[in-house]
N, C-alpha and C positions, 0 to 999 in steps of 0.2 A: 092247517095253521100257517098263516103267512112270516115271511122271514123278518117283515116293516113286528108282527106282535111280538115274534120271540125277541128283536134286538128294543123294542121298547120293556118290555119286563125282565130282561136281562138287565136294563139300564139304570132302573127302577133298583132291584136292588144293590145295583152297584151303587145307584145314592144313599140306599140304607143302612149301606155296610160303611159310610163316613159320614152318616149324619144321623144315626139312631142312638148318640148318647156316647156315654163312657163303657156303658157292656158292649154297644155295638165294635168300637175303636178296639177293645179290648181285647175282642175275638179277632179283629182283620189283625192286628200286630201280631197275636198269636201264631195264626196262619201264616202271616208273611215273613214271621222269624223262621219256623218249621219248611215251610218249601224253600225260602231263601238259602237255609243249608243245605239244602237237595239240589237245588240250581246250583251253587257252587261248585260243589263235589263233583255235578254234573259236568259245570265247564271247566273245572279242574283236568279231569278224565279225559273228556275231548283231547285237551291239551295236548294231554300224555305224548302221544303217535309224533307231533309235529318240535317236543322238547328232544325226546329220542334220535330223531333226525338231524336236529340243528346241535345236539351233543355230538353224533357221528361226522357231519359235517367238518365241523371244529376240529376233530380229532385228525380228521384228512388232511384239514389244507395245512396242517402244521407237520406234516408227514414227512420228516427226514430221514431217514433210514435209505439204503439201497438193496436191494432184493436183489436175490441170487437169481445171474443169469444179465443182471442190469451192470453195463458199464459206468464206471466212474469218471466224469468227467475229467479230464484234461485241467489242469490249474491256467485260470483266466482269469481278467480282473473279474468277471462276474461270478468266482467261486468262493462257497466258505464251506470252511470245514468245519463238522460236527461231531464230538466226541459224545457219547452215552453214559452218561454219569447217574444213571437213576440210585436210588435207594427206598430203602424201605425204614420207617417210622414209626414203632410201637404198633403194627399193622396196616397202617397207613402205606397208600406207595407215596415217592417223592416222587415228580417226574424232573431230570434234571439232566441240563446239557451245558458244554463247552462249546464256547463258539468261537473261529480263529477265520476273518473276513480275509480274502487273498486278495481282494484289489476293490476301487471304491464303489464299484458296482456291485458286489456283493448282496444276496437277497436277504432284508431282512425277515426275522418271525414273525408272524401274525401277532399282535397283542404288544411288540417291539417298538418303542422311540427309537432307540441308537445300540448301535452294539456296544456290550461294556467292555472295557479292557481289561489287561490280564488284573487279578485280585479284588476286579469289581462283580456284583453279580446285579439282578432284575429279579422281583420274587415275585409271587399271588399273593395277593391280600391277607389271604388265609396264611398262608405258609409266613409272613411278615406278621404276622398276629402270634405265629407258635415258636416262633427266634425268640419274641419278645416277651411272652411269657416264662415264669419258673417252669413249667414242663418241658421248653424246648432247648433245655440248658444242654442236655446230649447232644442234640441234634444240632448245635451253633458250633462244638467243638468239631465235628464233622464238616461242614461248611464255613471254612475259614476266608471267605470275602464279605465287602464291605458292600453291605447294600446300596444301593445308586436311585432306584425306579421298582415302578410296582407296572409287572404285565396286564397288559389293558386286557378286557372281556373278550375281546375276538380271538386271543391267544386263549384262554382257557376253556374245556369243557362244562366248568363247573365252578361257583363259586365258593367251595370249598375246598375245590383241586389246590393240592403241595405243590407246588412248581417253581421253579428257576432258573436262569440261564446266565452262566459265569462264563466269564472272558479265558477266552485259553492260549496258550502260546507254544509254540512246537510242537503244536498236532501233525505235521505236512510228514515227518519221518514213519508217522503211526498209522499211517490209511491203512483199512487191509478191508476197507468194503461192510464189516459190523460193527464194531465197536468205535472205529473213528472213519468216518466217510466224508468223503466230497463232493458237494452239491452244489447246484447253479438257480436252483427254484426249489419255492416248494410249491405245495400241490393246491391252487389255489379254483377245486373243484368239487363238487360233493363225490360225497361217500357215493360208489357204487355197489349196487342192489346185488342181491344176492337171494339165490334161490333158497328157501327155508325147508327144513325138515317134515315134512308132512306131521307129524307128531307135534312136533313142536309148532307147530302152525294152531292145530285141533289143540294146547295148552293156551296156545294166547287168545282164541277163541273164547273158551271156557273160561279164561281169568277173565275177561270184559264183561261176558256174562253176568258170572258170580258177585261180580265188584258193582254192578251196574243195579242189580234185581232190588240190592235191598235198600239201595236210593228210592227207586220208583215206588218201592212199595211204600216207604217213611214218609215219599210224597202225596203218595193215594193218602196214608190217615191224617198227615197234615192238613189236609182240607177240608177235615172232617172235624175239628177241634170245635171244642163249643158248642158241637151241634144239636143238645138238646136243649139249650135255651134260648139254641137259634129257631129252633122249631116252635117254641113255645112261644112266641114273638111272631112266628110268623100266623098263629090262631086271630090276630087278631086281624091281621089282615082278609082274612075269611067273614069277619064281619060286620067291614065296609063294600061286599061284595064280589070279592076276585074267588075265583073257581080253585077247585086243589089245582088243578095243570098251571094254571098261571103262578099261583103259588109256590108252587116249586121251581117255575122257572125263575120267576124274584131269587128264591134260596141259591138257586146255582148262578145269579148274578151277583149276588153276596160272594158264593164260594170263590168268582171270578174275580171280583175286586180283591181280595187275600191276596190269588194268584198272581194277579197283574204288579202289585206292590211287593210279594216274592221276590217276582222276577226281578225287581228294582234292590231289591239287598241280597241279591244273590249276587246280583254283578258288582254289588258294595262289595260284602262277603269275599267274592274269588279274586277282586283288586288286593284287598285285605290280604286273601291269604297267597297270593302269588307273591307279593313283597316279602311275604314269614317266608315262602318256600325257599328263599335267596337267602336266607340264612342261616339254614339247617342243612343237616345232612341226614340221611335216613340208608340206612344199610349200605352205605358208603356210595350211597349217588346223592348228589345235587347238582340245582340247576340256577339261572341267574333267572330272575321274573322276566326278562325279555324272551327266554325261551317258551314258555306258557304261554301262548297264545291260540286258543281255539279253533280249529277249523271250522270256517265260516257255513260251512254248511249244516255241518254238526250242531253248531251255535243255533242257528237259525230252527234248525228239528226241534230242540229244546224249548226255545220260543214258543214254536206253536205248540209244540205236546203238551207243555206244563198246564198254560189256562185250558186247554181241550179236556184233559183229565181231568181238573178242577171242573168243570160243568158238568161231564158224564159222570163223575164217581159218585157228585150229590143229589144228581138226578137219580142215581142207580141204586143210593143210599136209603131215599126217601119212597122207594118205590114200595114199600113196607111199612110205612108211617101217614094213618090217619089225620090229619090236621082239619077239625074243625072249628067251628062258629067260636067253643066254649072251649077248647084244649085241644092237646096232643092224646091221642088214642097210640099210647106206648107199652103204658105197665099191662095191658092186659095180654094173656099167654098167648105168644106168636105161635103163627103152625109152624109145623116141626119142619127142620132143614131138609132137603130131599139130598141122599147120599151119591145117587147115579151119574150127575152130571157134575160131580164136582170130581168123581173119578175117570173120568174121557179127559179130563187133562192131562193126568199122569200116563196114563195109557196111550195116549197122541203122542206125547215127548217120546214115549218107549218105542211107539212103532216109527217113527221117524229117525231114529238111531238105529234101530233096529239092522236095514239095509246096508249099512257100515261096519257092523260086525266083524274080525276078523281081517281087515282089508287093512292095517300096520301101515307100515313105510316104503311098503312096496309096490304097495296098488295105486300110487299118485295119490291127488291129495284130496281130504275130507270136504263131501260136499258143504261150505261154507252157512248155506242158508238152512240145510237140513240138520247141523249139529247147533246153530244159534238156537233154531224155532224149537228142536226135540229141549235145550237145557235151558230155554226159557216158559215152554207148558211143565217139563218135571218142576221148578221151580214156583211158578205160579199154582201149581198143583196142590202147595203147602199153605198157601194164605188163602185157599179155597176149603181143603180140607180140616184147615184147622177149626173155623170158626163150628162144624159140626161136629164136632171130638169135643173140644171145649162144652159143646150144649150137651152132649150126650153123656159124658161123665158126671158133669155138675150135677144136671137132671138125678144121679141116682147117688147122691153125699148123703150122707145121712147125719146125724147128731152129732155133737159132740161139743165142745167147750163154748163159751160165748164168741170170743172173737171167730172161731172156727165158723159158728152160725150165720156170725154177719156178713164173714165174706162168702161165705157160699150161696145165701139170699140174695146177697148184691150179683152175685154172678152170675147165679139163674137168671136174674131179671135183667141183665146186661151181658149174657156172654160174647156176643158179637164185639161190643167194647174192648172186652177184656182181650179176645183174639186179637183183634186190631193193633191192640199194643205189642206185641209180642212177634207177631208178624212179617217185620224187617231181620228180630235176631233170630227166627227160627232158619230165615230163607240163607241169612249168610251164613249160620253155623251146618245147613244140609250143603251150599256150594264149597265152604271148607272143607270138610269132609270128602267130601268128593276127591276135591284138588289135590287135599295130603295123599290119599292112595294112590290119587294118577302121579304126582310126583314119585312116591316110595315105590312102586311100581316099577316106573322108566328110567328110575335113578341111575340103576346098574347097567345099563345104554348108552348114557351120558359122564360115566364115570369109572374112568381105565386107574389103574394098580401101574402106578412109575416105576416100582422094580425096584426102589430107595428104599434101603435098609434104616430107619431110622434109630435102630438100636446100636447103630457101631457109629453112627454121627450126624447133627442136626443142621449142622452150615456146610459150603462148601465155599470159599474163596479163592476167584479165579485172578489171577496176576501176568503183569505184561513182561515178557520176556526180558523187561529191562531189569525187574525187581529181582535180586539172590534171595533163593527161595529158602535157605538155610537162614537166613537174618528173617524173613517174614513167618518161617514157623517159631521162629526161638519168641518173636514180638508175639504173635498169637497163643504161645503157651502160657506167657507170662498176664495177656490179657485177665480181667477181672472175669469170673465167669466160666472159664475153659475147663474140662477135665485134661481131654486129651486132644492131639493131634497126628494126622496123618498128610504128611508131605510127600507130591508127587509132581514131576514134573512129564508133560505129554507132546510128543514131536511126530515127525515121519523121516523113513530113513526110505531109498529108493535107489538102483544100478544105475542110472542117469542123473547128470547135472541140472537136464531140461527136459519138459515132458518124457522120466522116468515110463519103462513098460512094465516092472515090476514094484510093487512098494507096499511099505510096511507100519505097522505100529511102530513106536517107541514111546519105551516109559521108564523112566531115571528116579530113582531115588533111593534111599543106602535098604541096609540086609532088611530092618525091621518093618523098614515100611510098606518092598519088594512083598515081605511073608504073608503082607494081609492083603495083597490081589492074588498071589499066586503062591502052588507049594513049590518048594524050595530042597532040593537036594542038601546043599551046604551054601556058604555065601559067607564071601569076604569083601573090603570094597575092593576092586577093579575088577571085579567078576562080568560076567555077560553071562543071559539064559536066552533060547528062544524058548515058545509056546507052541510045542506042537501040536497036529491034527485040531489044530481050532477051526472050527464050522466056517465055511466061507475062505478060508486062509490059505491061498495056494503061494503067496510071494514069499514067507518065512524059510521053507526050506528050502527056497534056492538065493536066498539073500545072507542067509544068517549060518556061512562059511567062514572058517577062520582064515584070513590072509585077503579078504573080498573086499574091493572099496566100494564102498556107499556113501551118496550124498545126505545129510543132513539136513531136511525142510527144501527139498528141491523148488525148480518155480516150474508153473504150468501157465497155459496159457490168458488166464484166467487170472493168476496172481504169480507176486515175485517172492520169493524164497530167499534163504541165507546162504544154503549151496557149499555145507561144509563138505569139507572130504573127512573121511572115517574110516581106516584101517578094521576090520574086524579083527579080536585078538584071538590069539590061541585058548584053547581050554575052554572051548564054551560048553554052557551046561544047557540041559533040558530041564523044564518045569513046567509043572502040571496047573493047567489054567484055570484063576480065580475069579470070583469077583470084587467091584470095590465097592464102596458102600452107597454109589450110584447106580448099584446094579451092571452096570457097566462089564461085561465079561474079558477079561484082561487076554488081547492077542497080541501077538508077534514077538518081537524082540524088549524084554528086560534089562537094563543095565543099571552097576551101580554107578555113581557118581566119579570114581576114580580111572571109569575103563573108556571115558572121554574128552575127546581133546579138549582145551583149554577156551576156544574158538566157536564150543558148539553151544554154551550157556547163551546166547542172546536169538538162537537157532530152537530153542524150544521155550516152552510157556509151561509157568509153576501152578500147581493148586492145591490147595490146602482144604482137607477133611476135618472138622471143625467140632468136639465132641462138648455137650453142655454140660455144664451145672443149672439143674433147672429150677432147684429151688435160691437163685440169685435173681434178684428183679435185674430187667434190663440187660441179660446175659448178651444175649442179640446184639443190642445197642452198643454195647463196646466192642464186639465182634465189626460192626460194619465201622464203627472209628478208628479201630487200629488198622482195618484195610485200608480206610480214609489215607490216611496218614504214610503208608507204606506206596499210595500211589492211586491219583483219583479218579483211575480208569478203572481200579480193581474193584470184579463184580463180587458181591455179599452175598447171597441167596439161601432162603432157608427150605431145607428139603420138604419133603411131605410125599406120603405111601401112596396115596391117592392124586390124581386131578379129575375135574370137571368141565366140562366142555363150557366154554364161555356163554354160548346163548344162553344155554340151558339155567344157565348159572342169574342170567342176567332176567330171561323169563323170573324162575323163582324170587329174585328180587324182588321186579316190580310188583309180584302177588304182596310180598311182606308189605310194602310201602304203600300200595292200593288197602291191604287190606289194615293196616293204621288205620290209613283217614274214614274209611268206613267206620271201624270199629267209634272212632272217635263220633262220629256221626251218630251212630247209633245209638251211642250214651247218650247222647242230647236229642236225639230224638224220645229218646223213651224220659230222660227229664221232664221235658216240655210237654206230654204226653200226660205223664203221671200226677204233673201241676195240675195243667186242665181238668183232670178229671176231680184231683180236690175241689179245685175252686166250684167246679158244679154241684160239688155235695156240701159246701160250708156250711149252708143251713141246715141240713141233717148231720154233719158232725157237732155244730154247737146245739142242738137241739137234744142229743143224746148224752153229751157232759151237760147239760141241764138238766138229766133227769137223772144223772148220776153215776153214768156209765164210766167207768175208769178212764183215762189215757194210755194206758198198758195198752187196755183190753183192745182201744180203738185202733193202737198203733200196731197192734200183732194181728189186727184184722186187715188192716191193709198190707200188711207182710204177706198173707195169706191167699188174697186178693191176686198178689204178682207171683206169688210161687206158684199157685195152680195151674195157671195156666200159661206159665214157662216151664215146668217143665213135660206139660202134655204137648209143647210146642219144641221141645230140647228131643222128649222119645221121636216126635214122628220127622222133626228135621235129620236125625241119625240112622231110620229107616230109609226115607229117601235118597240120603246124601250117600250110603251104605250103597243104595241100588244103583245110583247113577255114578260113584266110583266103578262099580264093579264091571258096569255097562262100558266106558272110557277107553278100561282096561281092557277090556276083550276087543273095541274098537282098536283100538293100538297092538292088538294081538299078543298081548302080555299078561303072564298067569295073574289070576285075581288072588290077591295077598290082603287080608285087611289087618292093618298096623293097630290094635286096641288101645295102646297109648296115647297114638294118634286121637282116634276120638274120642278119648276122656276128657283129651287135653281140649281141643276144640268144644267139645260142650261144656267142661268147666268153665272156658272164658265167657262161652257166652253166658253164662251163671253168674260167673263173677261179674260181667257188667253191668248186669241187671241189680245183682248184689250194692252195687257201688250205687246206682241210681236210686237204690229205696232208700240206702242211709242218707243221701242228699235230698231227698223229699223229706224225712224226718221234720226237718226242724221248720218247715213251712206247715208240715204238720198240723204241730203243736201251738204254733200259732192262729191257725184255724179253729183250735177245737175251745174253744173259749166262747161261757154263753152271750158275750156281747154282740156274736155273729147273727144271731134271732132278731136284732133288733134292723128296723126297714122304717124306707120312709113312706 
């Protein structure tokens, strides 16, 4: 067959498919809404990798901080100082700085017109949206400047990022290199790359997979909408003379025009929805629509695959469908599915994983193409196997109530259909599956124990040695919200004025506070304890002599110190070493407040243990405004038993946010799906409320219809996703634990979504089933 016949009956029916009437248009719109959401999603996805980057980016070249080990510039006209004023908002972070320009050269922020001065601030759009609304009524008493400007997009990650940047004045006293530093640039370079976890490499793998499968597959039945009256239309073509091979090629010229115009509202579609993505936020990431943009090559793959698949899936469709002179040779009993080669897919995926077994985070990293190709055959595995499970069950139903009868007839005589629709939620409720137990699995990998006691206190505010820490705990008791409080204030004491060769802990504050780091003999104020035989601790006993001078916060070379002198007094006590509710093991030298010279209060830094009342809304929130208030340098922070490692943290995300827009996809695929298939039986739905058949009966027959065969497509997605977590697991060399919650939860949703789309067929239903439908012209 020459390539001049195939592109002329390809072309053929690509004019049939927009010039064969109101059913013909009916069908390509259909089709080109259904793949058009598949192409979105698809160039959504693409996106993903190249938003990621240009959020990291972002986040770089605004990169003010100085890292340990980095000198601090010298003060020049070209330096500004930056003070770290973040906080935190109902969960939210703020991101929030002081800025104090030393000379007119001074480098502005990215996203920056002018520096504002002192009492002015620059905010985000977002963060200028939640000043001005009633919820951000807390949050404006905390941020006591006059807004000025709103930071441009190249300053933010995200255009829902909290951000601001307020003018400061006499930061130059405060540098100490963290919390107020001095800078001459910022980093106006991309994010450097960074080797990734082998595991976690084999996680982002498997999420593209998983998020990826049941697009393609809701694209394969997309272009499959319509197709028995596309079939039945094509009979007639057989007899003005074209052979069935040409005939089918017309059909898959049909299928190609759907696709071709897809592709045209998918790139509507992903315009549409890149603008929405710029105004949501989704498990606390967003992004602005200029980030989303495709990689071109990505783009291009898409391109050709979508109409390729659209010609081979109808050609591949048809290859079991008589079409002659006088009709569609359909209803009569197909032969039976053959079970052999629809199980060498599953089995390919498995011996392709296979080899990786065992090989963790040790043996370098997962071979790329051989964990893609094993969890895209287990996957395709399921839209192969289903459609024979479907026929082989239905095949043996037996009797039972009317509507029972009619969907199980209907099914027999269409099971292939009925798989087809179910198909997309079986594939993503087996790659969920999966993912939740390689998640719950690696979790405890990625998820160290802080050592924070959360039962003795839930904040901890940290204060600048300028702040009296006796005035900021009285203000924090009295705060709205508080139970209790534990006041402590943390230094170093050392036998030298300048690079000390011995030195120590110190930690100040009166009897009661002392008793809950450490135990305590007796205790009056001007007492002094050391901490003997603490792990690591050799400077305590030769420091913590009565009669011994020691400097107070000596300087080294590295940073400048206060450099008090301090008399050690008589009568010092011994105490047995505690912790604080930081976990924090309490060593060295204890003193109370009165066995201190007068001189050494701006020589140490106060902080305060911060105990809740939980059942007060907003306890938090008044917590970071009375520190607000006490001094806008002092950090708020709320404890927590656990952390997460960031990627890890960050992977998981984008699975939730990927797996939304699926999900979202899926519903509207199986909509659009569920329609089509009404509108092919209108005439047999009004033909049977003409004869008398209830609307109950017909509406609990199409109930019946989508539960059979989701949930033969719900068991075997849960077998497979069950095997290929477990597979993952032992690739990551991690005991196989399977979470049962886990997959009830995952298959109820996908239950529920299907749920949700039959009650939204309903009422198109019902308007279907009315005998007016009989009547034709």
């Amino acid at each position: 067959m020459s390539l001049r016949q195939w592109s002329r009956d390809l072309g053929m029916g690509f004019r049939f498919a927009f010039t064969g009437g109101r059913e013909s248009w009916g069908r390509v719109l259909l089709t080109a809404v259904g793949v058009g959401l598949g192409v979105a999603l698809l160039l959504l996805t693409t996106a993903i990798p190249n938003a990621l980057q240009v959020r990291s980016d972002r986040e770089y070249a605004r990169a003010d901080s100085t890292y340990s080990g980095q000198a601090i510039p010298p003060r020049a006209d070209n330096t500004l100082l930056v003070a770290d004023v973040d906080t935190e908002f109902r969960g939210q972070g703020v991101r929030g700085r002081q800025l104090e320009p030393e000379g007119s050269k001074a480098p502005l922020p990215p996203g920056v017109g002018k520096f504002p001065a002192p009492g002015e601030m620059v905010v985000s759009p977002a963060l200028q949206e939640l000043l001005n609304s009633q919820d951000g009524k807390l949050l404006r008493e905390r941020l006591p400047y006059r807004v000025t400007g709103t930071i441009g997009e190249t300053g933010l990650i995200g255009s829902a990022e909290l951000a601001f940047y307020a003018g400061g004045d006499g930061l130059g006293p405060k540098v100490n290199g963290s919390a107020v530093t001095r800078i001459d640039t910022f980093q106006p370079r991309k994010a450097p790359s960074e080797r990734m976890d082998p595991v976690l490499l084999l996680l982002v793998l498997v999420v593209f997979v998983v998020l990826l499968m049941p697009v393609g597959v809701f694209i394969a039945a997309a272009v499959r909408f319509g197709g028995e009256r596309r079939d039945r239309r094509l009979a007639a073509l057989r007899l003005v003379g074209s052979d069935s091979r040409m005939t089918r090629r017309i059909a898959a010229g049909e299928a190609l025009a759907g696709a071709l115009l897809g592709l045209i509202f998918g790139i509507g579609f992903f315009l549409i929805g890149r603008q929405i993505a710029g105004s949501i936020e989704l498990f606390d990431v967003s992004v602005f629509p200029s980030y989303l943009n495709p990689t071109p090559t990505l783009a291009l793959l898409v391109a050709i695959a979508v109409p390729a698949a659209a010609v081979g899936v109808t050609l591949l469709a048809l290859r079991g469908v008589v079409i002659e002179p006088l009709g569609v040779v359909r209803t009569a009993r197909p032969a039976r599915r053959r079970l052999w080669w629809r199980l060498l897919l599953p089995l390919g995926g498995l011996a392709l994983l296979y080899p990786m077994i065992g090989q963790g985070r040790t043996n370098g990293d997962f071979n790329q193409f051989m964990v893609v190709g094993g969890v895209i055959l287990l996957l395709v595995g399921i839209t192969a196997l289903l459609p024979w499970i479907v026929e082989a069950v239905v095949g043996r139903l037996g009797s039972g109530g009317v509507a029972w009868q009619l969907a199980v007839r209907r099914l027999q005589l269409s099971s292939g259909t009925a798989a087809r629709m179910v198909n997309g939620i079986a594939v993503a409720v087996a790659g969920a599956i999966a993912l939740q137990m390689v998640f719950s699995g690696v979790s405890n990998d990625y998820t160290e124990d802080t050592g924070q006691d959360v039962s003795r206190a839930q904040m901890t505010v940290r204060l600048p040695s300028k702040v009296p820490l006796a005035e900021a705990d009285r203000q924090l008791k009295q705060t709205k919200g508080v139970r209790h409080t534990l006041a402590l204030s943390d230094g170093a004491v050392a036998d030298r004025r300048k690079e000390p060769v011995n030195a120590a802990n110190l930690t100040v504050g009166d009897c009661a506070a002392l008793r809950q780091v450490a135990k305590l003999p007796s205790c009056r104020d001007g007492d002094v304890f050391t901490v003997q035989n603490a792990e690591y601790d050799t400077a305590t006993p030769k420091l913590g002599k009565p009669g011994r001078k020691l400097y107070i916060d000596p300087s080294y070379s590295t940073s400048r110190g206060k450099e008090v002198v301090w008399t050690m007094p008589q009568g010092i006590k011994q105490a047995a070493q505690g912790k604080d509710p930081t976990g924090w093991a309490r060593e060295g030298i204890l003193a109370t407040p009165g066995a201190l010279p007068a001189k050494a209060a701006p020589a140490i830094s106060g902080g305060v243990y911060v105990g809740l009342d939980e059942s007060v809304p907003d306890a938090r929130e008044y917590v970071r405004n009375t520190a607000a208030r006490l001094d806008p340098l002092a950090d708020s922070t709320a404890m927590a038993a656990t952390s997460e490692a960031r990627r890890f943290e960050s992977i998981r995300t984008g699975l939730f946010v990927g797996a939304a827009c699926v999900l979202l996809l899926i519903g509207a695929s199986l909509l659009v799906s569920q329609l089509e298939q009404l509108r092919e039986r209108k005439r047999l739905l009004s033909a049977l409320v003409a004869f008398g058949t209830r609307r109950r009966t017909l509406s609990l027959s199409v109930l019946w219809q989508t539960a059979i065969p989701i949930t033969l497509g719900l068991v075997l997605a849960s077998a497979v996703g069950l095997t290929l977590g477990a597979v993952l697991l032992r690739m990551a060399s991690t005991p196989v634990r399977v979470d049962w919650s886990s997959v009830l939860a995952m298959t109820g949703i996908g239950a529920g979504v299907v749920l949700v789309v039959t009650l939204f067929s309903l009422p198109p239903l019902l308007r279907l089933m009315r005998p007016e439908g009989l009547r034709t012209e």
